[in-house]
PAROSE-390352 format. One record per residue: x, y negated, z of N, C-alpha, C, O in turn; residue number from 0. Coordinates in steps of 0.02 Angstrom, whole numbers, plus 50000, padded with zeros to 5 digits. Example, Ala and Ser with C-alpha at 12.3 -4.5 7.8 and 13.67 -1.06 7.14 Angstrom:
// PAROSE-390352
R    n.px    n.py    n.pz   ca.px   ca.py   ca.pz    c.px    c.py    c.pz    o.px    o.py    o.pz    nr
R   50660   50284   50390   50615   50225   50390   50660   50165   50390   50712   50166   50423     0
R   50642   50112   50354   50684   50053   50357   50645   49998   50394   50670   49943   50402     1
***
This chain:
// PAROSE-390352
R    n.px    n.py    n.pz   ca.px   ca.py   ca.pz    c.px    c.py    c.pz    o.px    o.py    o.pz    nr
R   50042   50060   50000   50000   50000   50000   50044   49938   50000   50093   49935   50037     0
R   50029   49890   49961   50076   49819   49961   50048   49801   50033   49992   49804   50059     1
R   50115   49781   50054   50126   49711   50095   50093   49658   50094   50095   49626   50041     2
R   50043   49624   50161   50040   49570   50143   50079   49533   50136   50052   49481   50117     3
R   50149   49525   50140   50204   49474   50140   50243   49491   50097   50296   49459   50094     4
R   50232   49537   50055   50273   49543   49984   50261   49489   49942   50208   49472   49916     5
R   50327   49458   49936   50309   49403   49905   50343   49408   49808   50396   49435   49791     6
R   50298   49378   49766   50338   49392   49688   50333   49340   49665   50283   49305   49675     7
R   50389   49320   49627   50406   49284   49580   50382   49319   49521   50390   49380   49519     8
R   50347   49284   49464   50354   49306   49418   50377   49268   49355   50325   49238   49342     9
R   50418   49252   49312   50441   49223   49273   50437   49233   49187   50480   49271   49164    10
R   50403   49210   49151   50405   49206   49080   50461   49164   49062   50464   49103   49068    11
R   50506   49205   49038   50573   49161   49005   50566   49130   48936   50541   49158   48887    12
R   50597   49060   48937   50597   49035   48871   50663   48994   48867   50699   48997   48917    13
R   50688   48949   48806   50739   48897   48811   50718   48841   48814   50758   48795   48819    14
R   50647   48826   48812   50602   48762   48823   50577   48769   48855   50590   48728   48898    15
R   50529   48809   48874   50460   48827   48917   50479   48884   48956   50502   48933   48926    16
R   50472   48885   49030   50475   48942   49064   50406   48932   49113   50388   48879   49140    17
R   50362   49019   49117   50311   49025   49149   50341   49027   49217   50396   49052   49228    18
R   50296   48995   49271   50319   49032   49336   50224   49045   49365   50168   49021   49356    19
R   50263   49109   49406   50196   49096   49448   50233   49136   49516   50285   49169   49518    20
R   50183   49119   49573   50202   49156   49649   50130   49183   49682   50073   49162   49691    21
R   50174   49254   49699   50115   49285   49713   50124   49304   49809   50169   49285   49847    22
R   50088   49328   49818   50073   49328   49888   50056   49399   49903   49994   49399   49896    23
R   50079   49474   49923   50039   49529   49898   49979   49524   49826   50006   49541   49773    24
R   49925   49510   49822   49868   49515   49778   49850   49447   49771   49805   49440   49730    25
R   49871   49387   49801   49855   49315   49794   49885   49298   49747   49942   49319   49737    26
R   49860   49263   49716   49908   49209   49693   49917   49143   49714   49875   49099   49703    27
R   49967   49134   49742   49990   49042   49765   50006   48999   49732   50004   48944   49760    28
R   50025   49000   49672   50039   48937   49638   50073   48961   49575   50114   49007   49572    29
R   50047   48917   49516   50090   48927   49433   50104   48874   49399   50082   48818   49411    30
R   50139   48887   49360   50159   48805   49349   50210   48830   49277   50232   48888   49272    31
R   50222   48782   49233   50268   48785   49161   50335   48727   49175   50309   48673   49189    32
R   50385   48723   49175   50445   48699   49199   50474   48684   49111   50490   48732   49076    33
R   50477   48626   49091   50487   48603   49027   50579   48615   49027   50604   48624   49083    34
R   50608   48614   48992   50687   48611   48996   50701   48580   48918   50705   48619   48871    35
R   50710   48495   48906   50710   48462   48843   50766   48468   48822   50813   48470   48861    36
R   50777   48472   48748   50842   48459   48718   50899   48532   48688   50892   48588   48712    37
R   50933   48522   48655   50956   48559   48628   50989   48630   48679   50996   48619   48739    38
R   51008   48700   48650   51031   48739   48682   51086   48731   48696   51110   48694   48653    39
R   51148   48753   48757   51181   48727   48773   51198   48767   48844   51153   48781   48884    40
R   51275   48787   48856   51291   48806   48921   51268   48767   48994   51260   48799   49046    41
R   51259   48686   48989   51227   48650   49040   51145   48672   49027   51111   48666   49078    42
R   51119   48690   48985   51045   48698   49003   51039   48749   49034   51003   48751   49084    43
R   51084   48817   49004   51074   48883   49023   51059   48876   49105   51011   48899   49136    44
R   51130   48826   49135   51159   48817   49217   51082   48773   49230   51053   48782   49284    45
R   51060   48737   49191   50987   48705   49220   50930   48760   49259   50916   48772   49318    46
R   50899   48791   49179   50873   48847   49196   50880   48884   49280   50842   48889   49328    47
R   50955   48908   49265   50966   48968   49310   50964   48930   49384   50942   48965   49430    48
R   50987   48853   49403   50967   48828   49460   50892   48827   49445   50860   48860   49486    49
R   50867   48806   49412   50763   48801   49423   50762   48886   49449   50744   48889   49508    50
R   50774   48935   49427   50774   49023   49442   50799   49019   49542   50775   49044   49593    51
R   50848   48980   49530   50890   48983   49616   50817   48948   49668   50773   48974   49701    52
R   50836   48874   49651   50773   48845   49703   50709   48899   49683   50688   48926   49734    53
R   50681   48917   49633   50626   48935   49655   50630   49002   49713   50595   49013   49763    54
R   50666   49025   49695   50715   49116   49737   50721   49085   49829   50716   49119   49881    55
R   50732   49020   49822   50747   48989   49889   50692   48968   49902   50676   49001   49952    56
R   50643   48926   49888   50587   48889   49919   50547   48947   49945   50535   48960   50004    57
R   50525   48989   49877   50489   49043   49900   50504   49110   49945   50460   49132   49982    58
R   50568   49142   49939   50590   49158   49954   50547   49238   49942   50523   49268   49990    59
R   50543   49257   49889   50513   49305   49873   50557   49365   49886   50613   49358   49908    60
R   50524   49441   49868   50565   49501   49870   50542   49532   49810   50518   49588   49812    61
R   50547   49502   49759   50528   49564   49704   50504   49497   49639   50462   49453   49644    62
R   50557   49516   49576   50550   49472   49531   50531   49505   49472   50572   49538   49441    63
R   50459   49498   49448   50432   49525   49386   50449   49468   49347   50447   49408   49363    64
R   50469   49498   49290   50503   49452   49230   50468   49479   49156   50454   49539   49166    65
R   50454   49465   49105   50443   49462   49035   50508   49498   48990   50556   49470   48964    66
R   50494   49561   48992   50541   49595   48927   50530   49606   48852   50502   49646   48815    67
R   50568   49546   48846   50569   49538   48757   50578   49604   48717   50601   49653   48745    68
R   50564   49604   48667   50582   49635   48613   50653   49606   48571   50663   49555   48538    69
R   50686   49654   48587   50750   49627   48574   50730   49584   48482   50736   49523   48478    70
R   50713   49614   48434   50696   49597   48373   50665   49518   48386   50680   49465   48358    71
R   50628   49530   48428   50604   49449   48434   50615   49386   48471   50576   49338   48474    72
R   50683   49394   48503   50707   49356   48541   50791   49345   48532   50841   49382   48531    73
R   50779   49276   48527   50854   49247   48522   50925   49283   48553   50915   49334   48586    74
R   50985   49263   48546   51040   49279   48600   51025   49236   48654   51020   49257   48712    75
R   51018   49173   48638   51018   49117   48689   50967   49171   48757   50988   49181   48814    76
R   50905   49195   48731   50849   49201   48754   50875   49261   48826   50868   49268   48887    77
R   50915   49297   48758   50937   49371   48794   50984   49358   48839   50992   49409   48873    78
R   51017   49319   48855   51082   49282   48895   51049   49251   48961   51074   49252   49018    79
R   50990   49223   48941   50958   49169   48996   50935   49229   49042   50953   49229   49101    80
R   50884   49300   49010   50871   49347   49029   50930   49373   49087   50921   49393   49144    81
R   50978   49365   49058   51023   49430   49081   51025   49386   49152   50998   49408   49203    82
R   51054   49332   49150   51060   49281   49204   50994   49277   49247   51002   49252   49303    83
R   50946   49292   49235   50900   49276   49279   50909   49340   49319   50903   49344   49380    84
R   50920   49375   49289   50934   49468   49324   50973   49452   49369   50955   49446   49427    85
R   51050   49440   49346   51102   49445   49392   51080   49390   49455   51104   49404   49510    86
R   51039   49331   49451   51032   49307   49510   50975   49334   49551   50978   49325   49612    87
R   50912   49373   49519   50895   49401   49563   50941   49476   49597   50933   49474   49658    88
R   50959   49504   49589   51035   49573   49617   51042   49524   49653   50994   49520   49691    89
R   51084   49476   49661   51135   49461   49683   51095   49419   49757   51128   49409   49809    90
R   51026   49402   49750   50981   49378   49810   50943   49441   49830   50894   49427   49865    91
R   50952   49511   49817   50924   49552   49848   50850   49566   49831   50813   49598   49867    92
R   50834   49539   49774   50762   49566   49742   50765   49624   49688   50801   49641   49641    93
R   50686   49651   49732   50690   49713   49672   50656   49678   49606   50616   49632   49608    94
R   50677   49707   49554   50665   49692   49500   50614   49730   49450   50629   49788   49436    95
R   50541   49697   49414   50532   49725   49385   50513   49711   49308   50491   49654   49309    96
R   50510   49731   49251   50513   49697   49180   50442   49731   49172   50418   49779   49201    97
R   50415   49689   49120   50339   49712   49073   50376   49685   49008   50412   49636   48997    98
R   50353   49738   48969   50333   49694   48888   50257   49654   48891   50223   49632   48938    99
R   50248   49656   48818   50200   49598   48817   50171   49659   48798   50112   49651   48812   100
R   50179   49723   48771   50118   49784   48785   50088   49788   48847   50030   49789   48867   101
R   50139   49791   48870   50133   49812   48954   50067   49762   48989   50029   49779   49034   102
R   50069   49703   48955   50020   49667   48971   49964   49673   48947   49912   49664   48979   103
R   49966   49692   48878   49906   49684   48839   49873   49752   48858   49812   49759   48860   104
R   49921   49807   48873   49878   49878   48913   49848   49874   48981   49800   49904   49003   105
R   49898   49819   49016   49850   49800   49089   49781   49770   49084   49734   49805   49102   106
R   49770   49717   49066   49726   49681   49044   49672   49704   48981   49619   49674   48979   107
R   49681   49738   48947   49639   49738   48891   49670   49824   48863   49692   49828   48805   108
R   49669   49876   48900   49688   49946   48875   49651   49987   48815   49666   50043   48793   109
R   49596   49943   48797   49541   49984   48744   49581   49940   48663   49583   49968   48608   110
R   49601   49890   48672   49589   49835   48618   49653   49769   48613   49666   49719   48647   111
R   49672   49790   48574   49727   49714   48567   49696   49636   48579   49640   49617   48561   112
R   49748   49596   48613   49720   49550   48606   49783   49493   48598   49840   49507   48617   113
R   49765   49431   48567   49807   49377   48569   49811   49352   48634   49771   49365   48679   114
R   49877   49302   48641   49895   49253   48686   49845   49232   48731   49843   49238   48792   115
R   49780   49190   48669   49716   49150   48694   49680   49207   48740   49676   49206   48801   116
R   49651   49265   48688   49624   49309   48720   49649   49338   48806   49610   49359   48848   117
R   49728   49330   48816   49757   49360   48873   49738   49285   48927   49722   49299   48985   118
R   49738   49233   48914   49721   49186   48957   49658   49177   48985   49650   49163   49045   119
R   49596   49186   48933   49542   49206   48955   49516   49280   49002   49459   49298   49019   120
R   49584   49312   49012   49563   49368   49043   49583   49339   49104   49548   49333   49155   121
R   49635   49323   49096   49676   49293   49162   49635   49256   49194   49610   49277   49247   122
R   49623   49207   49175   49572   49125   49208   49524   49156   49238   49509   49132   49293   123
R   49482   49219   49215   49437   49256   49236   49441   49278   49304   49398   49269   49347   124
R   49506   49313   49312   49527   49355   49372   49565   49328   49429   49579   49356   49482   125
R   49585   49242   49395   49591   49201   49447   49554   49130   49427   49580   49082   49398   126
R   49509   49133   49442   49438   49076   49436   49496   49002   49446   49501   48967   49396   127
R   49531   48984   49497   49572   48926   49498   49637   48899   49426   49679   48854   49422   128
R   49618   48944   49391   49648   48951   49314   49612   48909   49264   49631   48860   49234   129
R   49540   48950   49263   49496   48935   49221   49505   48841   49204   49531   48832   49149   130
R   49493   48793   49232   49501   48720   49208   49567   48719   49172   49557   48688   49120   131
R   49613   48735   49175   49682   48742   49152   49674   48783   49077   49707   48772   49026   132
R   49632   48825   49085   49614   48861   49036   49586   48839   48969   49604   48854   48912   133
R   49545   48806   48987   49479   48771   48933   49510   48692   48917   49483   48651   48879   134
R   49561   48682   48948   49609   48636   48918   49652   48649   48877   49665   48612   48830   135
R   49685   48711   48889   49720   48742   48834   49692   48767   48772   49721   48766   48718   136
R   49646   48786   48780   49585   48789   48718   49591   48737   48650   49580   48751   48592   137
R   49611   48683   48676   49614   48617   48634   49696   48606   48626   49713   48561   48588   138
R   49719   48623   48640   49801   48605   48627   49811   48632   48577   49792   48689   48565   139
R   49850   48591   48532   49899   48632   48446   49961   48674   48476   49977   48722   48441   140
R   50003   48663   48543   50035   48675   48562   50035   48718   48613   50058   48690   48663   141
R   50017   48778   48623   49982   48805   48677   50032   48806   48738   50047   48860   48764   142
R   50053   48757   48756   50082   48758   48816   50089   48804   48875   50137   48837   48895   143
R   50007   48794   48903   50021   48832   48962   50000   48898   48992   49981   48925   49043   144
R   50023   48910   48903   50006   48996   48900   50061   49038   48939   50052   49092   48968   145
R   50113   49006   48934   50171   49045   48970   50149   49047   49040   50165   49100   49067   146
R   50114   49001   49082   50096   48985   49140   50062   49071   49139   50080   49122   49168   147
R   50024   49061   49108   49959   49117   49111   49991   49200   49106   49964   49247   49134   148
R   50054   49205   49063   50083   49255   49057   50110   49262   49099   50124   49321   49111   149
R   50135   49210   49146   50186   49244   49195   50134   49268   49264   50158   49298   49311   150
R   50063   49251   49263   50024   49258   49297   49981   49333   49307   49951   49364   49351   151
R   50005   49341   49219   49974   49412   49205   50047   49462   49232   50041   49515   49262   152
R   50112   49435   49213   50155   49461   49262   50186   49491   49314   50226   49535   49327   153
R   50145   49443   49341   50116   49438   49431   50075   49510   49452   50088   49559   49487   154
R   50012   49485   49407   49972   49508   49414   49987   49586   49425   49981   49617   49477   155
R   50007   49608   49369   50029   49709   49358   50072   49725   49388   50077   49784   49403   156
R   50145   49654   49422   50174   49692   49467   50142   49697   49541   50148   49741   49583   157
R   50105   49633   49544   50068   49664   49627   50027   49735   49630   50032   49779   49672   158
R   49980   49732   49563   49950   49771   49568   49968   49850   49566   49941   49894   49600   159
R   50024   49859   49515   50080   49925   49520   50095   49938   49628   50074   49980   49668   160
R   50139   49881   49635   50144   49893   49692   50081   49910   49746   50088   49947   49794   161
R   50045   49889   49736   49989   49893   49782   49976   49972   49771   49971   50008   49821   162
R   49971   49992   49721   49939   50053   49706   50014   50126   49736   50003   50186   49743   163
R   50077   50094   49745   50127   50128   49753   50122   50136   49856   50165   50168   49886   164
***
């Protein structure tokens, strides 16, 4: 049975946009998209990976679900930032766990594929404090704070894995 005090990070990695969300055993406490402007670059990488540190510190979680690319569809830059987010969670003593974006689309929706939009509307659903965030993104050319929502669905399958373990 999860812990109530298991705490998760969950993180959607990007070189612009990174999802975060924090979970609480089966709660969720807070999500949020962390912009990182401007070209790629060894000082952004070191940006990033301090935004990865303070969040590891404020929250002080035990267990970091992260977003596993498809190698085919993701940059070096992407795969580097990855690797780094790993080695700082090891190195703070979190267990670690990866989803693909199957992995999501079988948690959430196991009969039927679905897009990005479609995975946010499942999400917003299953945490009602989403939904306004949601129907704003609806209207964006830029779907911003979809990563928010992915790292939520993140969250989501690793609490729920754990809970069930």
């Amino acid at each position: 049975m999860l812990r109530k005090f298991t705490k998760i990070l969950a993180i959607n990695p990007g070189t612009r946009y990174i999802g975060i969300a924090i979970f609480e055993g089966l709660e969720l406490l807070d999500w949020k998209v962390k912009t990182i402007p401007g070209r790629w670059s060894g000082e952004k990488l070191q940006k990033i990976i301090l935004i990865a540190h303070s969040l590891i510190k404020r929250h002080k979680p035990d267990v970091l679900a992260i977003k596993n690319l498809h190698p085919s569809r993701s940059s070096v830059n992407l795969r580097l930032l990855i690797a780094r987010i790993k080695q700082l969670a090891k190195r703070n003593g979190l267990k670690l766990y990866q989803y693909s974006i199957n992995d999501i689309e079988n948690f959430f929706s196991p009969n039927k594929k679905i897009n990005k939009k479609k995975l946010g509307q499942i999400v917003s659903f299953r945490y009602p404090a989403l939904f306004h965030q949601f129907k704003k993104e609806c209207y964006n050319k830029n779907p911003y704070h979809i990563r928010a929502f992915e790292a939520v669905a993140l969250g989501a399958i690793c609490s729920d894995q754990l809970d069930k373990n």
